[in-house]
N, C-alpha and C positions, 0 to 999 in steps of 0.2 A: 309292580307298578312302575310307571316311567315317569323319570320325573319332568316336571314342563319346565319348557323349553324357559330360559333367560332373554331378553330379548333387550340388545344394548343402541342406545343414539350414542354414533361417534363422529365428530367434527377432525374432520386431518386435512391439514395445511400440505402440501405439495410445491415446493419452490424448485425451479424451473430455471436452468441455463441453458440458453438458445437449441429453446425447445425439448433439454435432455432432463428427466427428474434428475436433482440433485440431492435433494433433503425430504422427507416425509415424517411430520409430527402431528403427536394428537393434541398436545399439551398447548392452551392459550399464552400461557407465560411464556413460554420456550419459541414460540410462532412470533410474539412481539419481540422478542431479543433478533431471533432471523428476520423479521421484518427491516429494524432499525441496520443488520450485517447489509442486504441487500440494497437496499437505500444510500449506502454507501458504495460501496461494491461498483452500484450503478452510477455515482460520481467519479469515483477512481478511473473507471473505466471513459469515461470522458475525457479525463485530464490528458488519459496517455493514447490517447486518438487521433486528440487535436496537437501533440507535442510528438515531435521526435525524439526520440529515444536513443538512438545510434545505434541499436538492433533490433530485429525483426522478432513477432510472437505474433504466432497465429492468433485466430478467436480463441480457440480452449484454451491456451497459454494464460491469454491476456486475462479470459475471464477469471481462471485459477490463482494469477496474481492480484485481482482486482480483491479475491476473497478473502485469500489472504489477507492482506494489506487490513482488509474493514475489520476481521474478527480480531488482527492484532492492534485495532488503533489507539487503542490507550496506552499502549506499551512503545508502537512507532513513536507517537505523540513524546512519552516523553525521554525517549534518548534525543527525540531531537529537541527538546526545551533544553536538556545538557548537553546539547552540543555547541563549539564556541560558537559565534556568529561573525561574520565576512571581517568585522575592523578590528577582533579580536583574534582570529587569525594573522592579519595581514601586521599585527602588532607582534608577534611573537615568529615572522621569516627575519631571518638575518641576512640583508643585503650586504654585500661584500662590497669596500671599498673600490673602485674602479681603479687600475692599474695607471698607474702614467708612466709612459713611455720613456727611456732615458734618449737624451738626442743625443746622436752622433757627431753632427755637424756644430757641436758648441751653443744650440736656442736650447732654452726651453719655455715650456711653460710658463 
């Protein structure tokens, strides 16, 4: 006797970088976490369009760092809360006394 057949409803998620499948899940919980990556991804990707950069990255570059960047953003986020900030930097350069010049001619300063 053969046994009958099983018969499954499955819902999968297909996420999509310019036009290429990137991710395919069945899982609802796991689709909302890529949702919220891509959501970002898709801001990043803004930022650094409208900004020069001072070097070039193709689309798949861009999109691959864009990805990057969103799955790692809790962790970018907080190296940069510990990082110092501009007047805490500019506190801790040591400008060197400016040299005066000895005069030859008997002036000085």
């Amino acid at each position: 006797m053969v046994p009958p057949m099983k018969f499954q409803k499955k819902t999968v998620y297909i996420y999509e970088i310019n036009g290429k499948e990137k991710i395919k899940i069945t899982n609802a919980v796991d689709a909302k976490k890529w949702d919220e990556i891509f959501a970002v991804a898709e801001k990043l990707d803004a930022v650094l369009q409208k900004n020069d950069l001072g070097f070039k990255l193709d689309d798949n570059e861009r999109s691959e760092l864009c990805l990057y960047l969103a799955k790692n953003k809790d962790e970018i986020s907080a190296a940069l809360k510990d990082s110092p900030g501009k007047a805490e930097v500019m506190d801790r350069i040591e400008v060197p006394e400016p040299a005066i010049p000895s005069s030859k001619d008997g002036f000085s300063l």
